[in-house]
NUZAVEX-871549 format. One line per 8 residues: their letters; for each residue z, x, y of N, C-alpha, C, O. Coordinates in steps of 0.1 Angstrom, whole numbers. Example, Ala and Ser with C-alpha at 12.3 -4.5 7.8 and 13.67 -1.06 7.14 Angstrom:
BEGIN
AS) 78:132:-57:78:123:-45:78:132:-33:85:142:-33  71:128:-22:71:137:-11:79:129:0:80:134:11
//
This chain:
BEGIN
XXXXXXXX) 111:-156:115:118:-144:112:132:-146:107:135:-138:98  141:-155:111:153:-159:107:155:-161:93:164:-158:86  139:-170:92:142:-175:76:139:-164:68:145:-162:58  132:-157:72:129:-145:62:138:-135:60:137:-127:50  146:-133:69:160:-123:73:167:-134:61:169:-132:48  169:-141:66:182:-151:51:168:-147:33:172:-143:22  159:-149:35:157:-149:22:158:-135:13:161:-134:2  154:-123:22:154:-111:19:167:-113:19:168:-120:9
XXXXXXXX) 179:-111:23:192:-111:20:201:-113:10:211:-106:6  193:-129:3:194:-135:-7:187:-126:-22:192:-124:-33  174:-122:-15:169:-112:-28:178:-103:-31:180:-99:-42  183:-97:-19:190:-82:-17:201:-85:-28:201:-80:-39  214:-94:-21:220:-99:-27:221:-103:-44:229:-97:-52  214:-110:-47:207:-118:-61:202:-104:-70:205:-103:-82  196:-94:-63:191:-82:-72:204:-70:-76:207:-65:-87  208:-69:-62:218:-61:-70:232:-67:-79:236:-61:-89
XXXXXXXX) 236:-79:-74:248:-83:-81:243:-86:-96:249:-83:-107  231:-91:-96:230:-96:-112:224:-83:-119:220:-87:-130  222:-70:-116:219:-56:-124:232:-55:-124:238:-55:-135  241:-54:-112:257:-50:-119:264:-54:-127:274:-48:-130  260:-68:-132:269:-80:-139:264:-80:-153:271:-80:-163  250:-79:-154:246:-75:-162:248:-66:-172:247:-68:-184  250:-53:-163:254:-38:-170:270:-42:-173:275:-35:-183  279:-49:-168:291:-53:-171:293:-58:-180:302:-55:-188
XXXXXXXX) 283:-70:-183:280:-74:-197:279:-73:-210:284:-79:-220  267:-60:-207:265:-51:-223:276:-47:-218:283:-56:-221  286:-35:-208:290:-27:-216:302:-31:-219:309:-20:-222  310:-41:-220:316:-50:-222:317:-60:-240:323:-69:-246  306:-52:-242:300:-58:-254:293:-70:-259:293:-76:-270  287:-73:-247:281:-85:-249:268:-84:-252:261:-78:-243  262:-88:-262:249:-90:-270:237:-95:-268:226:-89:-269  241:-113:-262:236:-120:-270:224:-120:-260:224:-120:-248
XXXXXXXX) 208:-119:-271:196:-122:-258:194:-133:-249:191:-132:-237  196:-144:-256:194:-159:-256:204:-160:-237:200:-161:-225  215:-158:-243:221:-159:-232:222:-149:-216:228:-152:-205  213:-135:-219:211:-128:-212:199:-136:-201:200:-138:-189  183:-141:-217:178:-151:-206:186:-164:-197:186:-166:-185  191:-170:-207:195:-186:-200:200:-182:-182:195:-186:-172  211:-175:-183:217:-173:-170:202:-168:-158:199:-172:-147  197:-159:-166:186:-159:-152:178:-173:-146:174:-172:-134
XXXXXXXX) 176:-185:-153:171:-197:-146:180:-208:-146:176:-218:-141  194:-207:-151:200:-219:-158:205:-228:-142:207:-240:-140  207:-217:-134:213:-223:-118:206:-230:-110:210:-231:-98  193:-236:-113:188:-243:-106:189:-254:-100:182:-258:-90  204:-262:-107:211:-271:-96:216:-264:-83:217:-272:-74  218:-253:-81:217:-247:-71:209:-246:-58:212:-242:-47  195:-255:-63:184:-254:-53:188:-271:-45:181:-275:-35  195:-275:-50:195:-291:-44:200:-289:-33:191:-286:-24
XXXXXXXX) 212:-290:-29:214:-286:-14:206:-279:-10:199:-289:-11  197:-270:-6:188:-262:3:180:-276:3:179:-280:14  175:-284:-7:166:-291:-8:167:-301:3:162:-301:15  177:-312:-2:181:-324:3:189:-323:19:186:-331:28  199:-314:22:207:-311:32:202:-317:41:205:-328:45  190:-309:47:181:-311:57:176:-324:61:175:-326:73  174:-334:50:171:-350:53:180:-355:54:180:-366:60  194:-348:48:207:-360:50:209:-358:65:211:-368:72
XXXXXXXX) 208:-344:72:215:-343:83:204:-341:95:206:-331:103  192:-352:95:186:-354:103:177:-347:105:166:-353:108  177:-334:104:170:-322:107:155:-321:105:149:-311:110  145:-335:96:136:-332:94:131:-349:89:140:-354:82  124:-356:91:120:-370:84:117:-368:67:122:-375:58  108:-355:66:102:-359:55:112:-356:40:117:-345:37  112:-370:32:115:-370:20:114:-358:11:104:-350:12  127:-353:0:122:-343:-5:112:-348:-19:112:-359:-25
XXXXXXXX) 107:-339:-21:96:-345:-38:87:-357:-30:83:-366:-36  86:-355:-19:73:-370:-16:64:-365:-15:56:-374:-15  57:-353:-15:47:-348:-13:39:-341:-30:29:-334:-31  50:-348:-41:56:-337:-54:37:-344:-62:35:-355:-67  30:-337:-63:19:-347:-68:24:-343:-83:33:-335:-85  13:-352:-95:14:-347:-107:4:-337:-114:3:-335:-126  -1:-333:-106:-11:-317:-103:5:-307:-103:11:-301:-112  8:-309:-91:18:-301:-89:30:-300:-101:34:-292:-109
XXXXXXXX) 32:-310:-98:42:-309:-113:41:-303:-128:48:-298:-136  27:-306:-128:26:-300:-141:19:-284:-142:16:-278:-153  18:-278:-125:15:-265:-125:24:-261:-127:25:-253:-136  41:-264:-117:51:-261:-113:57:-257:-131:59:-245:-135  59:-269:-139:63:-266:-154:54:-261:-159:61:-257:-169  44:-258:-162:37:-242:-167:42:-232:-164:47:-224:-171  41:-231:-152:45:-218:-149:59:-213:-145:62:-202:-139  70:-224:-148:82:-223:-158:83:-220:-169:93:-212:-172
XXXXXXXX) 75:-225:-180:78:-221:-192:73:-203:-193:77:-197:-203  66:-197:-185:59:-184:-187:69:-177:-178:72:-165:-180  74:-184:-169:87:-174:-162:99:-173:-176:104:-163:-180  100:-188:-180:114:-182:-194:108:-178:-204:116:-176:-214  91:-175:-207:88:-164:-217:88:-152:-211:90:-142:-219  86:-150:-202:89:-132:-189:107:-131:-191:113:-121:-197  114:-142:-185:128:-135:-189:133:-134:-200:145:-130:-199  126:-138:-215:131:-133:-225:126:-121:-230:134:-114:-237
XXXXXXXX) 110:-117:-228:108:-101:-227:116:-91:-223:120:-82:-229  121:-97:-204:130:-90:-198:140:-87:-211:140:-77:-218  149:-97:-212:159:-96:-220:158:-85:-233:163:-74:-235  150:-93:-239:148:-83:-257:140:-71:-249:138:-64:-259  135:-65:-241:133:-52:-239:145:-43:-234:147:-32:-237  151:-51:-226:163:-41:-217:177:-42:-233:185:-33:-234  176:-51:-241:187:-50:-254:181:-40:-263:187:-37:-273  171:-33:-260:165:-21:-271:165:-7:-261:174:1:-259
XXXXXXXX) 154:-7:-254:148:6:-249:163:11:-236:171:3:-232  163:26:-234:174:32:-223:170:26:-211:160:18:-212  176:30:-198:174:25:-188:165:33:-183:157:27:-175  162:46:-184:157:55:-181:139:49:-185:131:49:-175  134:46:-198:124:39:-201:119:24:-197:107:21:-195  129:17:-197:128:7:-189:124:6:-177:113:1:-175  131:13:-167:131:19:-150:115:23:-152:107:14:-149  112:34:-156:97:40:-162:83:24:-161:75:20:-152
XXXXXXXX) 86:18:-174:76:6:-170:81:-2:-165:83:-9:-175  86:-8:-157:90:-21:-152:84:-17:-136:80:-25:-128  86:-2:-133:78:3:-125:62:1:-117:57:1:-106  56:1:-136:42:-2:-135:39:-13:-131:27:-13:-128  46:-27:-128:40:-37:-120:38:-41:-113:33:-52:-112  40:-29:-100:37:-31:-85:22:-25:-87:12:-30:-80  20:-14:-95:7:-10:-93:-2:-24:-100:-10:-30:-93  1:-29:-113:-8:-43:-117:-6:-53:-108:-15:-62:-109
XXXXXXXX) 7:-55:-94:12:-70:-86:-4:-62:-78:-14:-69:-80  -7:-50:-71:-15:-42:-58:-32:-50:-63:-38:-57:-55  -38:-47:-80:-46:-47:-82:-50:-62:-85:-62:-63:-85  -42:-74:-87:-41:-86:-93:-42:-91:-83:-49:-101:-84  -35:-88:-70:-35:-96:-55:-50:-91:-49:-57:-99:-43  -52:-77:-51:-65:-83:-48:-79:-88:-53:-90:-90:-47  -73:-90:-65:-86:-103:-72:-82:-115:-68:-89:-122:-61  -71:-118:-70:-63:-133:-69:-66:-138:-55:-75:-147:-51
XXXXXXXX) -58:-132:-47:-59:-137:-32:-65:-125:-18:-59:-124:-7  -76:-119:-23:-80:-108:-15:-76:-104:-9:-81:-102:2  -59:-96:-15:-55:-88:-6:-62:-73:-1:-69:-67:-9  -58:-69:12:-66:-62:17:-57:-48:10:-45:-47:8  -67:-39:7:-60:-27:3:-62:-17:16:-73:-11:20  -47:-16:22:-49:-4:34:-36:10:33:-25:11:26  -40:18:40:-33:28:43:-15:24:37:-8:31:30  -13:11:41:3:9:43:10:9:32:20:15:28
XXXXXXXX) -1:-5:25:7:-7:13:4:3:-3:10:3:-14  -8:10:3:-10:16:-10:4:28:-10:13:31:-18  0:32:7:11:44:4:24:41:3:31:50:3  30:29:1:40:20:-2:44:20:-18:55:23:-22  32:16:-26:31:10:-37:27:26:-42:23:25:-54  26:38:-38:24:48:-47:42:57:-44:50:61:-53  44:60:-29:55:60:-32:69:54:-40:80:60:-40  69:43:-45:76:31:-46:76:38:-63:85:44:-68
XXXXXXXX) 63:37:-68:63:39:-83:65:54:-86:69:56:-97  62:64:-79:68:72:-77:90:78:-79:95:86:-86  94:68:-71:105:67:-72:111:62:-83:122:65:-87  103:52:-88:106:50:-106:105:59:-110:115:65:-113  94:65:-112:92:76:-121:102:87:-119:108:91:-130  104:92:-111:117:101:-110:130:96:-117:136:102:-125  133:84:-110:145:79:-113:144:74:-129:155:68:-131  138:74:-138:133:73:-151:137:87:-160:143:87:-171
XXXXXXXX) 134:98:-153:133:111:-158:144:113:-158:148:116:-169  155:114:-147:166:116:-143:177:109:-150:189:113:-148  174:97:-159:185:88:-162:176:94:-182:177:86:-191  171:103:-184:166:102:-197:175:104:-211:172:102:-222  191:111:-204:199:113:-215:206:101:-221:212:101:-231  204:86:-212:206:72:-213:206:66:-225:216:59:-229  194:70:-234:184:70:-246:199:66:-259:208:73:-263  194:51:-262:210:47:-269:208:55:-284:199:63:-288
XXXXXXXX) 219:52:-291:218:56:-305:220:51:-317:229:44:-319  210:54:-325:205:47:-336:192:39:-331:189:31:-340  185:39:-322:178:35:-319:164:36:-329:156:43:-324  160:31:-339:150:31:-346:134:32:-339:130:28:-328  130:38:-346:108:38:-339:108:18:-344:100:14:-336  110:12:-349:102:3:-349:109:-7:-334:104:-14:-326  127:-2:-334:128:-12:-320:124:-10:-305:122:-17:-296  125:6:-307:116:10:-295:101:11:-290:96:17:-281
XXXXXXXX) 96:5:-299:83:-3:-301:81:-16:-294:75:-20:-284  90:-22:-302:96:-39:-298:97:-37:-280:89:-43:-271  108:-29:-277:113:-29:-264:103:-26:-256:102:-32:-245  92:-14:-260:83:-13:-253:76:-20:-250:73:-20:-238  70:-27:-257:57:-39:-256:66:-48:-246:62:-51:-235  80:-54:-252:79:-69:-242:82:-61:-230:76:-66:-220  89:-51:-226:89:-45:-214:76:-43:-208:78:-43:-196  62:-40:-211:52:-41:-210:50:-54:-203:49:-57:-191
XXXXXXXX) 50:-62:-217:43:-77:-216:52:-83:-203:45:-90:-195  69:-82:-200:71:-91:-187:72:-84:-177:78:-88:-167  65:-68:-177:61:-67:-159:43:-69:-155:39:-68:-143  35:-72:-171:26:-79:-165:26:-93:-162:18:-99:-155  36:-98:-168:39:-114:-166:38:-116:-150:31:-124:-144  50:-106:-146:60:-109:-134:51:-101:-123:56:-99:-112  39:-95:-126:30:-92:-117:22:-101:-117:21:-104:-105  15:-109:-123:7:-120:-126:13:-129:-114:9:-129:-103
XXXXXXXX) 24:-135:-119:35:-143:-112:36:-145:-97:39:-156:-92  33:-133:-89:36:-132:-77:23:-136:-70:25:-143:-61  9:-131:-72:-2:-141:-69:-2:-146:-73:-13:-149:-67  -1:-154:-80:-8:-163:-86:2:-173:-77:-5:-181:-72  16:-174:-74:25:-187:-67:21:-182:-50:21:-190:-41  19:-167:-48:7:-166:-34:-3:-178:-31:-2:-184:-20  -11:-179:-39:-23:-189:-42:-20:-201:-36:-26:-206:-26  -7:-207:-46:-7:-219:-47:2:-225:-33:3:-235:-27
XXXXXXXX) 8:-212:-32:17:-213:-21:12:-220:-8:17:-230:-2  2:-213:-5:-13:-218:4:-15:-234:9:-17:-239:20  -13:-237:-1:-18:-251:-3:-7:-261:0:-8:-273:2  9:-253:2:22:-260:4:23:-258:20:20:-248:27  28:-271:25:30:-271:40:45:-268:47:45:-266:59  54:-268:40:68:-262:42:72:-257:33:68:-257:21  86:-249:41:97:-242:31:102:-248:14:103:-244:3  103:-263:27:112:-272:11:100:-276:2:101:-278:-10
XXXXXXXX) 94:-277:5:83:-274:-10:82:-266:-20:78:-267:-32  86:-256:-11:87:-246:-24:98:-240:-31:98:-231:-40  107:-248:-25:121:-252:-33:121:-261:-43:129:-264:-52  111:-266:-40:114:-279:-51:107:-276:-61:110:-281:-72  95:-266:-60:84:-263:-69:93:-247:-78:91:-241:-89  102:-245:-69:114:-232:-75:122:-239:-89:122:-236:-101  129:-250:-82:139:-264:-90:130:-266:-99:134:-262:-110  119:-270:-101:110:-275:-113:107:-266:-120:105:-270:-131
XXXXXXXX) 105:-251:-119:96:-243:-131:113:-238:-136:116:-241:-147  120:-231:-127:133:-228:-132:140:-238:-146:142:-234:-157  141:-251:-141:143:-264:-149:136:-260:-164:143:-257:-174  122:-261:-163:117:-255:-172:118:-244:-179:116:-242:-191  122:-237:-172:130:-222:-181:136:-222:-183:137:-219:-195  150:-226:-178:163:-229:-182:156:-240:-197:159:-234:-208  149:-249:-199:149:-261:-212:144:-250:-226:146:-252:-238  136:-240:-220:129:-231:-229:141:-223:-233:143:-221:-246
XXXXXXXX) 150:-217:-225:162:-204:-232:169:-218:-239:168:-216:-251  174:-229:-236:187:-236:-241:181:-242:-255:188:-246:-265  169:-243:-256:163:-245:-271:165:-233:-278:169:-235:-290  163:-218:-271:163:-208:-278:180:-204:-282:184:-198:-292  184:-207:-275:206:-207:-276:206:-218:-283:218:-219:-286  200:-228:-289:206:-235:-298:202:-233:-314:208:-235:-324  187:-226:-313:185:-223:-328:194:-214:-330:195:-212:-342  205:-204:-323:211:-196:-324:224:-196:-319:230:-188:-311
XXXXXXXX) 229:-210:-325:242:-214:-324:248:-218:-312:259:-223:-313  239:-217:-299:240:-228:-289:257:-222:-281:262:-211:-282  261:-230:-276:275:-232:-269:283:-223:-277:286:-212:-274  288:-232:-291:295:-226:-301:297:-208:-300:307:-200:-297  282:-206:-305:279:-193:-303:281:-183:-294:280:-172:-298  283:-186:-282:289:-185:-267:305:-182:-266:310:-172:-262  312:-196:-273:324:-192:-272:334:-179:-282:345:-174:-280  322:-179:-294:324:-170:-306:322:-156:-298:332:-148:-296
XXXXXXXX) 311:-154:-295:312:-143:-283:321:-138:-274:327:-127:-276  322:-146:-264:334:-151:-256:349:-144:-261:355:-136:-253  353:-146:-273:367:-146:-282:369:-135:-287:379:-128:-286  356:-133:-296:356:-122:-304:350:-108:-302:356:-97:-306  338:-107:-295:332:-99:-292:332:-92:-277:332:-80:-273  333:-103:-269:336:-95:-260:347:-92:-254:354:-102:-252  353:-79:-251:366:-70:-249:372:-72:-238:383:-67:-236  368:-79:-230:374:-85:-217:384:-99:-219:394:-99:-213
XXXXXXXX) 380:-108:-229:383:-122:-235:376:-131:-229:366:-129:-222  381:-142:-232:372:-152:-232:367:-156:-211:356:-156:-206  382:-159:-205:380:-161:-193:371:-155:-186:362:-161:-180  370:-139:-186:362:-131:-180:348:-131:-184:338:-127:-178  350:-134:-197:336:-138:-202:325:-147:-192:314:-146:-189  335:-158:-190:333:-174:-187:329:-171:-172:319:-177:-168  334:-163:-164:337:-158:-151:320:-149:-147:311:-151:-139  321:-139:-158:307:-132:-156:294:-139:-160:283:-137:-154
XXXXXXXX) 296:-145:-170:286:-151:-169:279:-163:-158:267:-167:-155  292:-167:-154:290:-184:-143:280:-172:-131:269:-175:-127  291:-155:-125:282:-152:-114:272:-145:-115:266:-141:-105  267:-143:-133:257:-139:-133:243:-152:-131:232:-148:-130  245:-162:-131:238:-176:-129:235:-180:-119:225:-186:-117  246:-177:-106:243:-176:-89:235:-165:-90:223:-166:-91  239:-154:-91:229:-145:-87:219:-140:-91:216:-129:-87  212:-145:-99:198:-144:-106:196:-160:-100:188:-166:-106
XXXXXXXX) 202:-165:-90:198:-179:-89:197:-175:-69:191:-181:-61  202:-168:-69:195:-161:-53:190:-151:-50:189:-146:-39  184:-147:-65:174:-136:-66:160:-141:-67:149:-135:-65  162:-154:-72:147:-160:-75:143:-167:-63:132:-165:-58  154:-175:-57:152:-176:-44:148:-172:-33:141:-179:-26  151:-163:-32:146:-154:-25:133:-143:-25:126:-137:-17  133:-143:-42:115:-141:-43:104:-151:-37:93:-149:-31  111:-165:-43:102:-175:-40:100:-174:-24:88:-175:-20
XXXXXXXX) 107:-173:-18:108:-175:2:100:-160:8:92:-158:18  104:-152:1:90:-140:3:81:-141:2:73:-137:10  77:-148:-11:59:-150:-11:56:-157:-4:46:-154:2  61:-166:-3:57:-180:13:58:-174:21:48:-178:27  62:-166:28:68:-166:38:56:-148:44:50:-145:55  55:-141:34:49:-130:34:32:-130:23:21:-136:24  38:-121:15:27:-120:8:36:-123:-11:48:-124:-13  25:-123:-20:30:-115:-30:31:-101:-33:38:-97:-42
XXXXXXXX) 26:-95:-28:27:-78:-29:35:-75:-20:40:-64:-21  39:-86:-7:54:-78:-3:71:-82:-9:82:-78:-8  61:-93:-18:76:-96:-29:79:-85:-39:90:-80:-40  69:-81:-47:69:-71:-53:73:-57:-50:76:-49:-59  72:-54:-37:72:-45:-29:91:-39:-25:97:-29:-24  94:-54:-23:107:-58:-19:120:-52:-33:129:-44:-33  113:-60:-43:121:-59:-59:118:-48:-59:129:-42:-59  107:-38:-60:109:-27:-68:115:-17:-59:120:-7:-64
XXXXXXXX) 116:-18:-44:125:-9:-34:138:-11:-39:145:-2:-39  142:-24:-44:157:-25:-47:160:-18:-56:171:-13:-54  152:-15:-67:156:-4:-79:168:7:-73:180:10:-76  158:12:-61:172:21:-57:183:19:-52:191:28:-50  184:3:-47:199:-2:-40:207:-4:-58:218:2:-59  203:-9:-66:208:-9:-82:213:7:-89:221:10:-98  204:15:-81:213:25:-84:224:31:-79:233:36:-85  222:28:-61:236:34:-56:250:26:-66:261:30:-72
XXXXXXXX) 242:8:-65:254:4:-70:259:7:-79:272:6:-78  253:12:-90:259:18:-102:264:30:-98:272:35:-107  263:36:-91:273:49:-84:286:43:-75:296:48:-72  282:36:-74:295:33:-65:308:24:-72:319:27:-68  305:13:-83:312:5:-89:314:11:-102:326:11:-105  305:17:-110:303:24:-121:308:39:-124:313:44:-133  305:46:-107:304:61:-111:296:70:-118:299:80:-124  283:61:-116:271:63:-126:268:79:-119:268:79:-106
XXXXXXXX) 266:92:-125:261:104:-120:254:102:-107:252:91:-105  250:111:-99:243:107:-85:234:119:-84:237:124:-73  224:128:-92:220:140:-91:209:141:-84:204:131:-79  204:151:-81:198:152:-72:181:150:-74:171:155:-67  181:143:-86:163:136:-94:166:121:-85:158:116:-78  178:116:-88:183:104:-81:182:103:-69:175:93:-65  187:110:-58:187:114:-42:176:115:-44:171:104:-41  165:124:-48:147:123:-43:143:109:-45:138:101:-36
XXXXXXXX) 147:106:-56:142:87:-57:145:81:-49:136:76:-42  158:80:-46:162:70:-36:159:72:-25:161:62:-17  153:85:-18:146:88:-5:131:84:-4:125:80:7  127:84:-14:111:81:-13:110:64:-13:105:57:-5  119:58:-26:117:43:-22:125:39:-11:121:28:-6  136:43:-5:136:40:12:126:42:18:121:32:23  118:55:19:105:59:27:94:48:27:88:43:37  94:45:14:81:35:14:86:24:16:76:17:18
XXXXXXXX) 97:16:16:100:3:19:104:4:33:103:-7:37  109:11:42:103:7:56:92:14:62:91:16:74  83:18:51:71:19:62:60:9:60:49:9:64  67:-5:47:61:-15:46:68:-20:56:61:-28:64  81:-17:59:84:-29:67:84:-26:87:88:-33:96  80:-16:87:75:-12:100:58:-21:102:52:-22:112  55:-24:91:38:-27:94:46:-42:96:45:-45:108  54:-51:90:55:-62:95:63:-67:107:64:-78:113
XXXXXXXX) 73:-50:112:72:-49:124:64:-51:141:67:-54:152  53:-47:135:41:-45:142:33:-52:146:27:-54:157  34:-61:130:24:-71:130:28:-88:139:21:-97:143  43:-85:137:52:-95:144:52:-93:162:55:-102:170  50:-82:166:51:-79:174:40:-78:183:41:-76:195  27:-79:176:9:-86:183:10:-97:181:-1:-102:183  19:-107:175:16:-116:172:25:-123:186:23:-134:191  32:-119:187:39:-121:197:35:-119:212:36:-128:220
XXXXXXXX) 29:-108:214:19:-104:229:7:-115:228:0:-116:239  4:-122:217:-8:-132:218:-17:-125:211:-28:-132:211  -18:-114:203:-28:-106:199:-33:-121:185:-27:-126:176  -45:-121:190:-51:-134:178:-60:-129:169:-64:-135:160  -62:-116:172:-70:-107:157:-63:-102:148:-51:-101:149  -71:-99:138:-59:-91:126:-65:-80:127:-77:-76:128  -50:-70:126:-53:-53:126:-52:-51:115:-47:-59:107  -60:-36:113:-62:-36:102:-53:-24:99:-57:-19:88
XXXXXXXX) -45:-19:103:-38:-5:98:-22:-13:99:-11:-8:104  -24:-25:94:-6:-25:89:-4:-32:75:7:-31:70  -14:-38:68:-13:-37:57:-5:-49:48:-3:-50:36  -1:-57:62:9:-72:58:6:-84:66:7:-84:79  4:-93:61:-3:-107:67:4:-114:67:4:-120:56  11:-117:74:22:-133:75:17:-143:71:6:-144:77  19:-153:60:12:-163:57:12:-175:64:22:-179:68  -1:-181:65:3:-193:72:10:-203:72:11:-210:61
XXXXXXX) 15:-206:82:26:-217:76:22:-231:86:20:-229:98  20:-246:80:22:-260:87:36:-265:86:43:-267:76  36:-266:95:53:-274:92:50:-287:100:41:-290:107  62:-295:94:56:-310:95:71:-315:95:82:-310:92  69:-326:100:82:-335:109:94:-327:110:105:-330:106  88:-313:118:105:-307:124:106:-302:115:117:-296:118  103:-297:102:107:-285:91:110:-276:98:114:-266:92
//
């Protein structure tokens, strides 16, 4: 429970700061796609300490990467390179379509994460999570409607085409994504495994955006940005971008430690509840409007994210009395975990 209290924290953390740094970004004037991807994976030196710490300071025997097969390695970089083809969709969809359209499908992935988990990894469909995952999309949809005067200008039919599809294409990616590392997750016997399997696909995304920043002028092009374009100057440039790189760098983190740790449909579950912590923020830092299509939103995705998280209340709590069967009216399965030399 501890570790999951820090990783959700990390998510919490990681999701809202990098939507606000983000919106700081564009509105700031900052453009560039390339670089909107790079920063979401580029921080994966980040994962070393969590990694290594633990063996320097006794806390565990086992070597980090000793267990790293070349099976694993070469799932781990696949399915890096398809996370930095998902966060450049992300990117070139949210640089075209309003927030209000965006919010709308990006929505739709918890209903494809509900139906994908149960082919993938037979998740059970019950009372909890459906009525989770219908209120949840729900609250997009409102909060979609409510943000519709958003809708930028000059916006052409062929880019809001463009925007739509890859906004399509990376919330089926990033539904895909979450069983699918459920699965494999299975098969890992600790935490730090799957830090290291985090370190390798990231690595890989981060090599896929810095190819894509160099056909397109690379560093250079960065600091031309930096100077010229964006209205802040260069420093603050340099500044938002470094914490937009931590925090898409303990947002991924902390997705990764949810799926282990829970399910993939409670990772999904988690991200898209946050939508409404992304909007207070923008009310609160921004002064983004707060109307009352907003207040219904943000009441129903609270509603439904603790009555997901009441079931893993419950479920923590037979698990604790000794209860050794699985109930069936809560709707969330703690994953199993082997730990090994003291992890």
């Amino acid at each position: 429970m501890p570790l999951l209290i820090v990783n959700y924290l990390c998510l919490f953390v990681g999701s809202v700061s990098s939507s606000l740094l983000s919106k700081y970004y564009f509105i700031h004037k900052g453009s560039s796609r390339w670089v909107s991807t790079w920063v979401q994976s580029t921080g994966f030196p980040l994962l070393l300490p969590p990694i290594y710490l633990p063996y320097w300071l006794n806390y565990t025997e086992r070597r980090p990467f000793t267990e790293f097969t070349l099976k694993l390695l070469a799932f781990s970089l696949f399915v890096g390179l398809c996370l930095g083809v998902n966060n450049l969709l992300f990117s070139w969809g949210n640089s075209y379509l309003p927030v209000s359209t965006s919010s709308l499908l990006l929505s739709t992935q918890l209903v494809f994460n509900l139906i994908l988990s149960v082919v993938i990894v037979k998740q059970k469909v019950t009372f909890s999570n459906l009525n989770c995952v219908i209120l949840l999309t729900l609250s997009c949809v409102l909060l979609a409607l409510g943000s519709s005067h958003d809708r930028p200008e000059g916006l052409t039919q062929a880019k809001y085409f463009i925007g739509f599809f890859c906004t399509i294409c990376a919330g089926l990616l990033f539904a895909l994504y979450l069983p699918m590392m459920e699965k494999i997750y299975q098969k890992v016997y600790c935490y730090a495994m799957v830090m290291e399997m985090q370190l390798v696909m990231e690595a890989a995304a981060s090599a896929l955006a810095m190819v894509g920043m160099a056909s397109d002028g690379g560093v250079e092009e960065m600091r031309i940005e930096g100077e010229r374009t964006f209205d802040r100057g260069l420093w603050v440039y340099v500044v938002t971008v470094f914490f937009n790189v931590v925090t898409w760098q303990l947002c991924f983190m902390g997705t990764a430690g949810m799926i282990f740790l829970t399910s993939g449909l409670t990772g999904g579950i988690c991200m898209t509840a946050l939508l409404a912590m992304n909007v207070v923020g923008g009310v609160v830092v921004y002064g983004d409007d707060f109307g009352g299509v907003k207040i219904v939103s943000t009441v129903l995705c609270t509603w439904g994210f603790c009555s997901y998280a009441y079931g893993l209340y419950r479920k923590m709590v037979l698990e604790r009395e000794g209860e050794g069967r699985k109930t069936g009216g809560d709707g969330l399965e703690m994953a199993p975990m082997i730990l090994a030399d003291g992890v």
